[in-house]
N, C-alpha and C positions, 0 to 999 in steps of 0.2 A: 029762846036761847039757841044759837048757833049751835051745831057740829064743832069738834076739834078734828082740825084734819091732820094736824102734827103738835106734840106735845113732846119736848123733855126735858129729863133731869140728870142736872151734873152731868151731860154729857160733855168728855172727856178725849181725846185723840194726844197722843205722845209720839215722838217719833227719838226713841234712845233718851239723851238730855232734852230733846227741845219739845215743850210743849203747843201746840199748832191749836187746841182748842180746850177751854180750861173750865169744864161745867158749867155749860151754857145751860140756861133754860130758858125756854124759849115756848110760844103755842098761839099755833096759826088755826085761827077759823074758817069755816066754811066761807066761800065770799071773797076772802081778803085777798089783796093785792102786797104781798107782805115782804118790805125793801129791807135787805142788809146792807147796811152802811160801814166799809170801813175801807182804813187803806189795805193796799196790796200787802199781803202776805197775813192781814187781820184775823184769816180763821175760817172768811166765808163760803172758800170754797173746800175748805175741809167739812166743815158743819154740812153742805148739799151733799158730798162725795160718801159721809156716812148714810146719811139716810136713802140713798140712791143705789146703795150697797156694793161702791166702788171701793173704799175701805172698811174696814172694821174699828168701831169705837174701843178707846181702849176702857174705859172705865163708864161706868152713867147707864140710862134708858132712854130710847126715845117708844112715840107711838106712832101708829101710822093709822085713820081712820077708826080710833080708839080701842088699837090691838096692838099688844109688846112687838117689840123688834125682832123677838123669836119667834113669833108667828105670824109673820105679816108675807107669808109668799107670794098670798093670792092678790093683796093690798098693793103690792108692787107695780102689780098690771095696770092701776089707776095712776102710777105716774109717768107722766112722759118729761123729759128733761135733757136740758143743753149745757151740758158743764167741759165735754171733750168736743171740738165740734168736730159730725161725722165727716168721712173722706167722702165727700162728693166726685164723681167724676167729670173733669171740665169735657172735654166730647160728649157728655154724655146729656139730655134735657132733662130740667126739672122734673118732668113726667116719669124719665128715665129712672135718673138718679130716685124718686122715692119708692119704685117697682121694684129696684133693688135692693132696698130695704124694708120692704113688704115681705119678699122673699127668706131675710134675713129673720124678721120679727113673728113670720108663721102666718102672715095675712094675708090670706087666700079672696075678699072683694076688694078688687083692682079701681075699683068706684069710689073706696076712701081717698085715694090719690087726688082724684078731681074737687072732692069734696075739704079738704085739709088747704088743697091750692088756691079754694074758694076763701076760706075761712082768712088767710093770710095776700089776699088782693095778688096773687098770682097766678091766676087762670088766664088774662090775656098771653104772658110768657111761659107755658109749660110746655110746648115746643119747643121753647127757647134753648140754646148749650149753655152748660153752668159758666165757664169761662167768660162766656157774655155777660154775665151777672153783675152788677154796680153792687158792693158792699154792702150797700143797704139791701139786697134783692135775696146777696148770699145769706143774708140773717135770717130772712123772713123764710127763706127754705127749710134752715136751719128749727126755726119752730114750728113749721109743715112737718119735718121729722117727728117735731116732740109730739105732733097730734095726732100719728097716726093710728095709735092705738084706742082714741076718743078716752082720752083720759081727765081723771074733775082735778087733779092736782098739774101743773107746769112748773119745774124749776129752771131756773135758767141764769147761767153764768154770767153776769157781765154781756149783757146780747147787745147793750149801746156802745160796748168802747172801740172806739176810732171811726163812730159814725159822722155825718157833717151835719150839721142842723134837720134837715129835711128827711135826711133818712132816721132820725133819732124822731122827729114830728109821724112819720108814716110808723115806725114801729109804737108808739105813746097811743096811736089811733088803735093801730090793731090790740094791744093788749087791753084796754079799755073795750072795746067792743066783744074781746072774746070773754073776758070778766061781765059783761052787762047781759049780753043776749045769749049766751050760751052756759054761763053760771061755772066757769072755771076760777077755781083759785090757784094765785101766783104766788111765787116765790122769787123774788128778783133779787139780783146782788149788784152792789154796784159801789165805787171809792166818789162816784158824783151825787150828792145830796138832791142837788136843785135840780136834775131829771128825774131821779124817782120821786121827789113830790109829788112832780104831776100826774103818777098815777098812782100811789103807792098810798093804802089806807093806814098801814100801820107800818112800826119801824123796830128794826135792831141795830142799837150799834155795839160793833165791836175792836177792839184792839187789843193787839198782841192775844189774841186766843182769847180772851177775858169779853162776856157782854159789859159794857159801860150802863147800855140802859134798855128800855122795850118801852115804847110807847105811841099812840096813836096820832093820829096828824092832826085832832082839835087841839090834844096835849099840847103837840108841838107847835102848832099858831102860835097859844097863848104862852108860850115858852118865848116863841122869839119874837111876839107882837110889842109894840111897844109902848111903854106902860109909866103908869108912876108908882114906885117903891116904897112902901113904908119899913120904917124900921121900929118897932115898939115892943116892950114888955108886957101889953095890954091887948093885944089883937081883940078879944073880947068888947071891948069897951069903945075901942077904934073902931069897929063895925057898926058897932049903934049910932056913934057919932057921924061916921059916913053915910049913912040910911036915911039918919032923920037931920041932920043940919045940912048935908050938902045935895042928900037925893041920889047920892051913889048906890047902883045896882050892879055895874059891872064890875065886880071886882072878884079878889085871888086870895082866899087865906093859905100860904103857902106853909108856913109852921108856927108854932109860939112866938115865932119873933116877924112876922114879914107878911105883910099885905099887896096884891100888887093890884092896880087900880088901871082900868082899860079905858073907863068914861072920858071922853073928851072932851076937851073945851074947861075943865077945871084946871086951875094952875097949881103947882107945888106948894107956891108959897099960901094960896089960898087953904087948899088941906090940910100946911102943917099952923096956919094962925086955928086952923077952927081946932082941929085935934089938942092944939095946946089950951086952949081956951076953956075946953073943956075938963083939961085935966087930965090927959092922956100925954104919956111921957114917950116924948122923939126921939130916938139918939139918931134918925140918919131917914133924909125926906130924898129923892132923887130920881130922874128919868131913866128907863132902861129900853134895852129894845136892841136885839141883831140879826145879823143875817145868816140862812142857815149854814153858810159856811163857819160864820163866829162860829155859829153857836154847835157847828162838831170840831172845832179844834180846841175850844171850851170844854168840852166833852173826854180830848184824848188827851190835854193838859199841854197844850200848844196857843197860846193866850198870848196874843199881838200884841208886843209893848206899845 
């Protein structure tokens, strides 16, 4: 059984009439690489800004390494996070610029510098003036910050938007290597689905302050793989007959009424002669399957005529 390294309930953010976060709950494990999915103004970076204790929840709990929100001082110290990005100075070298924020954060070995620069593939440029820095260069500074306290939690805003392919591929490498060989868990946010796939073990989506849903990336495979559908009164009895007449293994009991079928190379029509045959009642046989973008505008109720 994993660690919970964040857990909460009904957590809640109001600001006068407008609600910005509407009793979320949500729980991140040890490990996880863990993506918030929604559009701009969704919630997500209210939901990071509480727990980072940039603001105050209005209503709800959260935990921080299985201690209330009221006591978590010392808990704090284990995150490092990029939600405001810090003011770098352009004159100033990477080297520079994180000395003085060692200074800042009460870090007296000047040797994590080298080491955080390691961590995020910028030890050839720590010479280098921030100014010189390619967007993709200023990001990866930007979570040099977040590491300089050697922290097991990273949260981090939106650190892909307005990157070009290559700088979005070097950041996907670094967070994936800091998650494997160093055993940090993320917290990412992002309005792009198909970039945090590729790293992202488990998911939240949100809109308008509301979670929509919390689930993991096998879930979401077979969510958006593409499948054949059953529709029946019998799920029961349509599992037997899929087992023993057709040899179907791969398959989905989604509720009382809906089967969905992965095995390939069987046709529709083939499943609904044999299920009817046996006396098992179809109201609705059909292929499904979309792309993760479908399948979050499916999600926020934005459903392409």
């Amino acid at each position: 059984m994993r660690d919970t390294i964040v857990k909460t309930t009904s957590l809640t953010k109001r600001y006068r009439k407008f609600t910005a976060l509407d009793s979320a709950d949500m729980t991140v494990y040890s490990g996880d690489i863990y993506g918030l999915i929604g559009r701009n103004g969704a919630g997500k970076t209210t939901f990071m800004k509480i727990i980072t204790d940039l603001t105050d929840q209005t209503s709800g709990e959260y935990e921080l390494f299985g201690k209330k929100s009221s006591d978590t001082a010392s808990e704090k110290r284990r995150i490092g996070c990029l939600i405001e990005n810090p003011a770098f100075f352009g004159n100033m070298t990477a080297w520079q610029n994180l000395r003085y924020y060692c200074y800042q954060k009460g870090i007296t070995d000047l040797k994590q510098i080298d080491k955080v620069l390691e961590l995020v593939s910028l030890t050839d440029v720590r010479d280098k003036k921030f100014r010189k820095f390619s967007l993709g260069m200023k990001q990866r500074l930007g979570i040099a910050f977040a590491l300089l306290d050697n922290p097991d939690l990273v949260i981090l805003d939106e650190p892909i938007n307005g990157l070009d392919p290559i700088g979005i591929s070097e950041l996907r490498e670094t967070f994936l290597r800091l998650n494997k060989e160093h055993g940090i868990t993320f917290i990412i946010s992002s309005h792009i689905l198909s970039e945090l796939y590729a790293v992202a073990n488990r998911f939240m989506f949100l809109n308008n302050g509301k979670v929509l849903k919390e689930i993991s990336k096998e879930e979401l495979d077979l969510e958006c793989s593409r499948c054949t559908v059953v529709k029946t009164s019998d799920t029961k009895h349509a599992v037997t007959v899929l087992e023993n007449e057709l040899d179907v293994n791969g398959y989905k009991v989604i509720d009382n009424s809906e089967i969905r079928i992965y095995s390939t190379g069987i046709t529709p029509e083939v499943i609904n002669q044999k299920l009817v045959s046996a006396g098992v009642p179809v109201s609705g046989i059909f292929e499904s399957g979309v792309s993760l973008e479908d399948y979050f505008k499916t999600l926020i109720g934005e459903v392409s005529e």
